[in-house]
N, C-alpha and C positions, 0 to 999 in steps of 0.2 A: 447503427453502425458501431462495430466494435472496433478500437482501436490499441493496439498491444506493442509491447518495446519489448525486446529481448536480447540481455547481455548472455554474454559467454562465455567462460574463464579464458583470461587471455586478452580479451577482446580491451580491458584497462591494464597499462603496466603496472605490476606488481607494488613499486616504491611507492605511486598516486595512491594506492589500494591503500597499504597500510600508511602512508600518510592518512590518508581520512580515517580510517579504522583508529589510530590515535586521538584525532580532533574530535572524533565521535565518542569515544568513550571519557574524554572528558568532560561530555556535559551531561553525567550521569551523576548523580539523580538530577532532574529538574528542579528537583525542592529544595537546592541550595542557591535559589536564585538566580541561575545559570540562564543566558538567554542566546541562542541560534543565531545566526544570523547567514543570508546571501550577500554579498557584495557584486554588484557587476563591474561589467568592464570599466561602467563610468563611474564608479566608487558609489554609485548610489546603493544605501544598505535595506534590507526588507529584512523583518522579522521572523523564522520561520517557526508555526508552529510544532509544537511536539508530535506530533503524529507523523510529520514528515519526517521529522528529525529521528523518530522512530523509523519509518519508514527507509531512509538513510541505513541507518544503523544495519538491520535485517539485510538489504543486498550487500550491503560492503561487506559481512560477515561471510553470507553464503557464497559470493564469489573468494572470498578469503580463503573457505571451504574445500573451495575448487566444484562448488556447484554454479547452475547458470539459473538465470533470471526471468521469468515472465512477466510483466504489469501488464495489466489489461483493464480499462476500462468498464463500468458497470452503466449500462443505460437505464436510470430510474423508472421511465416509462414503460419498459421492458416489465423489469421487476414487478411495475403494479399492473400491471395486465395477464401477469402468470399468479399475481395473488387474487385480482380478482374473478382468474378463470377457476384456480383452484378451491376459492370458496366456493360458486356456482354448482364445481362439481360434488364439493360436498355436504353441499343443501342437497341438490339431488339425491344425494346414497342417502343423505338422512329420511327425506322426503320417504324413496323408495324401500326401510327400512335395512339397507344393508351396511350402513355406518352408525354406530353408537358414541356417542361425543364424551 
């Protein structure tokens, strides 16, 4: 099951936008120690990695842009079941001399 979010421009008001487009390029580069964080409603703080924080960065941008957003989900299983179908088939072609590695 694939699962997908998709913003819109518009769909956040502009001032939240570039507010976070702010807090986000402040924590550019990571390598000055700089560390993420979430806070919830209940002040409790979580960590986030860089990669979201990347991940951050890239929509708040493209919606900045004035483009819109897809995230979709990857289902691992998925993934290895098309790589092991695809090697199969080309053991086959190799098999059958129509693929050369």
């Amino acid at each position: 099951m694939t699962t997908a979010l998709k913003l819109r421009p518009g769909m956040i008001e502009q001032e939240r936008l570039d507010a976070l487009a702010r807090t986000l390029d402040r924590t550019r580069p990571a390598a000055f120690g700089t560390v993420s964080r979430l806070v919830g409603p209940d002040g409790q703080e979580v960590e986030l990695p860089e990669k979201i924080v990347d991940l951050l960065r890239v929509v708040t941008e493209q919606l900045l842009s004035g483009n819109g957003i897809s995230v979709a989900t990857v289902n691992a299983r998925v993934d290895r079941a098309a790589r092991d179908a695809l090697d199969a088939l080309t053991a086959e072609a190799q098999d059958l001399g129509l693929y050369d590695d």
